[in-house]
C-alpha positions as CSV (number, residue, x, y, z in Angstrom):
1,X,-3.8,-11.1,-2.0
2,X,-3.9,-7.9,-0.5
3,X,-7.0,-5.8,-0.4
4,X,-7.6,-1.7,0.1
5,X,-10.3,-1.5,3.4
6,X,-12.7,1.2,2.9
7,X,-10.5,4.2,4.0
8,X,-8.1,3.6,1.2
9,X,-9.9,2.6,-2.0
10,X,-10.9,6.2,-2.2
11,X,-9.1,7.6,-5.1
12,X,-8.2,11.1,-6.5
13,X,-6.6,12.1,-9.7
14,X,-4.1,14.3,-10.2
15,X,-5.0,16.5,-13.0
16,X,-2.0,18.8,-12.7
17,X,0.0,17.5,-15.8
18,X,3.7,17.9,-15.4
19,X,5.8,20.3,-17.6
20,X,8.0,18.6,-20.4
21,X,11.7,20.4,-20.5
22,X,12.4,18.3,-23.6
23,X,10.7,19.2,-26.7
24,X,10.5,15.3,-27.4
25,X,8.2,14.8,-24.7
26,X,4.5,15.0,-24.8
27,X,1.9,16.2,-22.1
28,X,0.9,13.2,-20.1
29,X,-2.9,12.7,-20.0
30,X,-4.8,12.5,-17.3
31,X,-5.7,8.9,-17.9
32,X,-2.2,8.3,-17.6
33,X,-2.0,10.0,-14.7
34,X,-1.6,8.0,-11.2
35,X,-4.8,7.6,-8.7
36,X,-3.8,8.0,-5.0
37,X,-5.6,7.4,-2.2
38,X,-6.4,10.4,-0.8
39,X,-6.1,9.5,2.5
40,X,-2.8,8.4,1.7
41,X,-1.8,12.4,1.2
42,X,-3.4,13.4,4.6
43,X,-1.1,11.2,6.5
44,X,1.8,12.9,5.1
45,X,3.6,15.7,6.8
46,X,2.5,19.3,5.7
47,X,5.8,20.7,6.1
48,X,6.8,18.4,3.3
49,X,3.9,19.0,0.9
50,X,5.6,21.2,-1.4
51,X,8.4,20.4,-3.6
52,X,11.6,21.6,-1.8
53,X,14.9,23.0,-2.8
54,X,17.5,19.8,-2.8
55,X,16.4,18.8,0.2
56,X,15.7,15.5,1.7
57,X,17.5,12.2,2.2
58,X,18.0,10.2,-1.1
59,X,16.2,7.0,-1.2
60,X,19.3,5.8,-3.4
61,X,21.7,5.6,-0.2
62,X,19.5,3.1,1.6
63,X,19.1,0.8,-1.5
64,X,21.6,-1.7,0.2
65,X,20.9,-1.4,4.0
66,X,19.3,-4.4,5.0
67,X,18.1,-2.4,8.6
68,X,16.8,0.9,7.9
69,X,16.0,2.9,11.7
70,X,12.4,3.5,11.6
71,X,12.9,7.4,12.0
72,X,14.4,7.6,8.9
73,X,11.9,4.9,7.0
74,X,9.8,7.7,8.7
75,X,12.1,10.8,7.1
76,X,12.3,8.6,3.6
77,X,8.4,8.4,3.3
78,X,7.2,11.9,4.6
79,X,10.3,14.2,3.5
80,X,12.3,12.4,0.2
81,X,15.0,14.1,-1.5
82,X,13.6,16.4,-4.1
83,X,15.7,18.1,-6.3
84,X,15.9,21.9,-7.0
85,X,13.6,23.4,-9.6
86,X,16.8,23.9,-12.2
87,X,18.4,20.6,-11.7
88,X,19.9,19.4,-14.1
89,X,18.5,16.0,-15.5
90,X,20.2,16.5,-18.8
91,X,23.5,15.7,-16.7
92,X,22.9,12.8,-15.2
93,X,21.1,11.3,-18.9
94,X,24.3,10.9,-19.9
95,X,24.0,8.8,-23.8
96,X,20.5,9.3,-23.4
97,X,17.3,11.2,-25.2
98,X,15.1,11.1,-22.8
99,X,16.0,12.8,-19.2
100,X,13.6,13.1,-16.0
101,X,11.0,15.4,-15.7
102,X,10.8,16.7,-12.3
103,X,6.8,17.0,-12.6
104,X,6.8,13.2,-12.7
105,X,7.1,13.8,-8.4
106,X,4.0,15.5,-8.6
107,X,1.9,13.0,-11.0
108,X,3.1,9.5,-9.0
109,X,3.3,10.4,-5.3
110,X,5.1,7.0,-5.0
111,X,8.1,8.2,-6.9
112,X,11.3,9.6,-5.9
113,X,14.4,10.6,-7.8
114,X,17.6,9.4,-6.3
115,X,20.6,12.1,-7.1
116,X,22.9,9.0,-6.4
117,X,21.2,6.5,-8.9
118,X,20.3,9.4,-11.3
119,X,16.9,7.3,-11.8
120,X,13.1,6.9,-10.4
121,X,12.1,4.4,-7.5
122,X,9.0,4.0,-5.4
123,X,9.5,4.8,-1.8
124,X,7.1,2.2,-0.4
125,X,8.5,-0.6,-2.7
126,X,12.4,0.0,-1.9
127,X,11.7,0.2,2.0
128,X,8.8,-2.5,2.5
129,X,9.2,-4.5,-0.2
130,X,7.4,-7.3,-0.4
131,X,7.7,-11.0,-1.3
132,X,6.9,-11.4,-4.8
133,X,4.5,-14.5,-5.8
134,X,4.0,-13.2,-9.5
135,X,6.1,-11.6,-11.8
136,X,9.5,-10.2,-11.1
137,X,10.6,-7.1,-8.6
138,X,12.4,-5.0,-11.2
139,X,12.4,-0.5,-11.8
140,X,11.1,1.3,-9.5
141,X,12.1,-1.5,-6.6
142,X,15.9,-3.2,-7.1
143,X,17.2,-1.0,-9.4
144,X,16.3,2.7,-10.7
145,X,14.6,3.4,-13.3
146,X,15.8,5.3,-16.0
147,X,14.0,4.3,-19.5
148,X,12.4,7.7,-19.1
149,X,11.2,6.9,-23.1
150,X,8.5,4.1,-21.1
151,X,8.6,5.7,-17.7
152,X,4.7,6.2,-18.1
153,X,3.6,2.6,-19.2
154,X,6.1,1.4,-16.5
155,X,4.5,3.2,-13.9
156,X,1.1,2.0,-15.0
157,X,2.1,-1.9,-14.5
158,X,4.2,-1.0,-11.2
159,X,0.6,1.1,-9.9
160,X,-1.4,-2.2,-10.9
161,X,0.8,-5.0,-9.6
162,X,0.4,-6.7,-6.2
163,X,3.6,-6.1,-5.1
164,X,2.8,-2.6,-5.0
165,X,-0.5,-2.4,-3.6
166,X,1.1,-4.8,-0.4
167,X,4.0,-1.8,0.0
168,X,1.4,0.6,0.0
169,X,-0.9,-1.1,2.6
170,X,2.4,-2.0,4.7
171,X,3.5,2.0,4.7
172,X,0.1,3.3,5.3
173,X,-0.1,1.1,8.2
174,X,3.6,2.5,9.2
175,X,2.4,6.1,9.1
176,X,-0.5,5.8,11.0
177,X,1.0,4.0,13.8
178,X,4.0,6.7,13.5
179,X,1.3,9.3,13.7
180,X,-0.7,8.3,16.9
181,X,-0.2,4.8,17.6
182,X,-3.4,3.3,15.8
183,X,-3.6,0.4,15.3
184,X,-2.9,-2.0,11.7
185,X,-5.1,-3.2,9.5
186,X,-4.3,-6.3,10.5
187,X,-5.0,-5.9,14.2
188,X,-8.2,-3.8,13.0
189,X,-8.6,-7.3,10.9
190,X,-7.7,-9.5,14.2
191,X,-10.0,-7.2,16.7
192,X,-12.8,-8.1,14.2
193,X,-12.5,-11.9,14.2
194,X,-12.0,-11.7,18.1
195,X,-15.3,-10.4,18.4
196,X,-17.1,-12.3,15.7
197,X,-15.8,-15.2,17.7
198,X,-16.9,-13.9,20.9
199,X,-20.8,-13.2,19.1
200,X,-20.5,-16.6,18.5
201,X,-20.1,-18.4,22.1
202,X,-22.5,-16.0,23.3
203,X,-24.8,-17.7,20.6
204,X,-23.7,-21.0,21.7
205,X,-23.9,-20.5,25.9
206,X,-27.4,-20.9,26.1
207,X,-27.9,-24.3,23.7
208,X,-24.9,-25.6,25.5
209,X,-26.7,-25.0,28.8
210,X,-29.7,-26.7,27.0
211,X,-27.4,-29.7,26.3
212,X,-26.6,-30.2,30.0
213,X,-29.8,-29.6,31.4
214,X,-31.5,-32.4,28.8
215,X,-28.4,-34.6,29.7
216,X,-29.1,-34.4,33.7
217,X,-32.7,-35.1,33.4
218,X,-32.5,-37.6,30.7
219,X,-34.9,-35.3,28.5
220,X,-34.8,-36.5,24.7
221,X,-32.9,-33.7,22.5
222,X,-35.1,-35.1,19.6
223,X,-38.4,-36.3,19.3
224,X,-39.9,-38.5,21.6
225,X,-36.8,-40.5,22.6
226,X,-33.1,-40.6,22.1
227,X,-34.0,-42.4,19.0
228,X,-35.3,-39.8,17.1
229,X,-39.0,-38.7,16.0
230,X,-40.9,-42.2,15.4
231,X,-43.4,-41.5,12.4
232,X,-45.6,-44.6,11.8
233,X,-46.4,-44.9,8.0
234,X,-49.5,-46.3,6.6
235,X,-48.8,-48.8,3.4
């Protein structure tokens, strides 16, 4: 099990609800709304904040490459394909009532909409993804997702499930060390244990020195003798 440290269990809503194209579609609420760490957005690049114009490199293309380059795992995380304000989602919902909404990129940071797949997947999932002790790696990670009908109850369990919260950790970790060489989590984790350990045999030199010196003079550790403390009892 994978636990946020400190720096990331800091969470902000996003209360900007996305607008609905389809009439069918109602306002999400804010409860349904995804909670990102905010320190996750900082790490992002600012030149990338803003929705772009079909820009991007599509997630979608790298679905199958066993070795992506870390420059573009880099690209893929900071600068995803977005698609152009007046795309046409109605297109590639072909049979379907429901079409993406492109304010959904907006409410789950996590998401990206692949023009290839013409469906949603998370970007940390799809490029660290994760083994999987419970449950089963489904939309949003191996395939697209394109039930838009359930796309927000989906989310919810992809957002609360393990698998996630590992890919997040593991990309967070990526971004930092992309952005200045700092170190993991786990060597922050690793640093701490070395110097518990090292607290610990400073604790231990002197009683070890103890030891030895009790051992060359033949001095009792305990009590009177070797033996122990003798305590004579009255009946």
């Amino acid at each position: 099990m994978y636990n946020l440290p400190n720096g990331y269990s800091k969470i902000s809503d996003h209360k900007k609800r996305p607008r609905s194209d389809d009439k069918g579609e109602a306002s999400v609420s804010s409860s349904n709304a995804e909670q990102t760490s905010s320190s996750t957005q900082s790490l992002y690049s600012q030149e990338c904040d803003d929705l772009g114009d079909d820009v991007g490199d599509d997630l979608g293309d790298y679905m199958e490459s066993l070795h992506i380059k870390e420059s573009k795992k880099y690209s893929l995380l900071t600068c995803p394909y977005v698609p152009f304000k007046n795309y046409d989602f109605k297109k590639d919902a072909t049979g379907k009532k429901r079409f993406f909404q492109r304010g959904w990129l907006k409410v789950y940071e996590w998401m990206v909409y692949s023009k290839k797949l013409k469906g949603a997947l998370c970007k940390h999932c799809v490029l660290f993804s994760p083994n999987v002790k419970r449950g089963v790696k489904g939309a949003f990670v191996i395939k697209e997702l394109t039930a838009y009908k359930h796309l927000h109850e989906a989310a919810r369990k992809h957002i609360e499930s393990e698998w996630h919260r590992h890919s997040i950790l593991t990309s967070m970790d990526f971004i930092r060390i992309a952005y200045g060489n700092k170190p993991t989590v786990s060597e922050l984790l690793n640093n701490q244990e070395r110097d518990i350990i090292e607290q610990n045999r400073k604790k231990l030199s002197p009683i070890i020195s103890t030891i030895l010196l009790c051992g060359k003079r033949d001095i009792a550790l305990r009590g009177f003798s070797n033996l122990g403390l003798k305590v004579a009892t009255k009946l």
